[in-house]
C-alpha positions in Angstrom: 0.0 0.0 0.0 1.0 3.4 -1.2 1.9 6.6 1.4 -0.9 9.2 0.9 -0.6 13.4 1.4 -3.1 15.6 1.2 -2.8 18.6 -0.8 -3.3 21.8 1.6 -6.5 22.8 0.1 -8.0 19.6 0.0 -6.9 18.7 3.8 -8.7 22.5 4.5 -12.0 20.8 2.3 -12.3 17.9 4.5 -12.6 20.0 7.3 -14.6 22.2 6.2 -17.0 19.4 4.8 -16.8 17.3 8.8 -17.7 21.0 10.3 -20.6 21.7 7.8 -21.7 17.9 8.1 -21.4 18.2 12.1 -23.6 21.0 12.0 -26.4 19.6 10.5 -26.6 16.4 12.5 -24.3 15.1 15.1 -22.0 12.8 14.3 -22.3 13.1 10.5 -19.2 14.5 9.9 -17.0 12.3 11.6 -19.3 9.4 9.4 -17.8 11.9 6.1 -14.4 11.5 7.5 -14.2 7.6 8.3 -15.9 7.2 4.5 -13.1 9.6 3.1 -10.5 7.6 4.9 -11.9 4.3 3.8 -11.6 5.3 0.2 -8.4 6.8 0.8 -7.0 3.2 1.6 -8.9 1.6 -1.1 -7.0 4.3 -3.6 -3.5 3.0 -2.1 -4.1 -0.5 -1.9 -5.6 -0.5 -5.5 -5.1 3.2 -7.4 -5.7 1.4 -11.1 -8.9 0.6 -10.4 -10.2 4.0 -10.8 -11.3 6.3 -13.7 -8.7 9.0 -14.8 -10.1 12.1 -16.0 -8.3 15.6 -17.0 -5.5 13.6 -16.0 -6.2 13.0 -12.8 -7.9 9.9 -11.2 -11.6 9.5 -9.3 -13.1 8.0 -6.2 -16.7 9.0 -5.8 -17.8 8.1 -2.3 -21.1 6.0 -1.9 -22.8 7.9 0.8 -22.1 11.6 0.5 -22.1 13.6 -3.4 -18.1 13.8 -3.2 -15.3 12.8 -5.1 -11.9 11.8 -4.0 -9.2 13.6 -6.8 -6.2 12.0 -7.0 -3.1 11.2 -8.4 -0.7 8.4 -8.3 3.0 9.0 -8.2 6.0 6.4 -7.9 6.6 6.9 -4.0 2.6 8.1 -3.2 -0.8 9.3 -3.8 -1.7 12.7 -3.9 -4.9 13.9 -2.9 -5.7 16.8 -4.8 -9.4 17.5 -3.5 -12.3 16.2 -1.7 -14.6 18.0 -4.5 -18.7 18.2 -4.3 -19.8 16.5 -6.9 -22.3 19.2 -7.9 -20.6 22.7 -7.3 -17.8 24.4 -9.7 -16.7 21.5 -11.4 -13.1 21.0 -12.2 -11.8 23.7 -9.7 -9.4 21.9 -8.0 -7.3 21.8 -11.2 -5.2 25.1 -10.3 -3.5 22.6 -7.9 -2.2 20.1 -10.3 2.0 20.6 -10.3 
């Protein structure tokens, strides 16, 4: 299994995301994190199984309307964003090295 970073942004999106999901009903967000952190292994153990797109790869979380952006690297993943799936699509790309 692959090492994993966030990308600053996207580490600032998940909290955000816990904090808004918290606020609604307790408990939700820390359900949003455990999910985000399940995918995230899933991605290191297995990052070819998922869909590449603008040259970046996909997890879309069962559960919540979000997508895990990533990339794969020699040495690690990259999480570029934990992106709604509805709001200003393709954002996140101003990240990409």
């Amino acid at each position: 299994m692959k090492p994993f970073e966030f990308h600053p942004d996207a580490e600032a999106e998940l909290c955000a995301q816990r904090d808004y999901y918290d606020s609604k009903e307790e408990g939700l967000g820390r359900g949003f994190v455990l999910l985000v952190f399940k995918s995230i292994v899933d991605i290191c153990t297995t990052p070819h199984a998922y869909p590449s797109k603008h040259g970046v790869q996909h997890c879309y979380m069962d559960g919540f309307p979000f997508d895990i952006v990533f990339e794969e690297f020699c040495d690690k993943i990259v999480v570029w964003a934990v992106a709604h799936t509805k709001r200003l699509p393709s954002y996140w790309r101003e990240r990409l090295q």
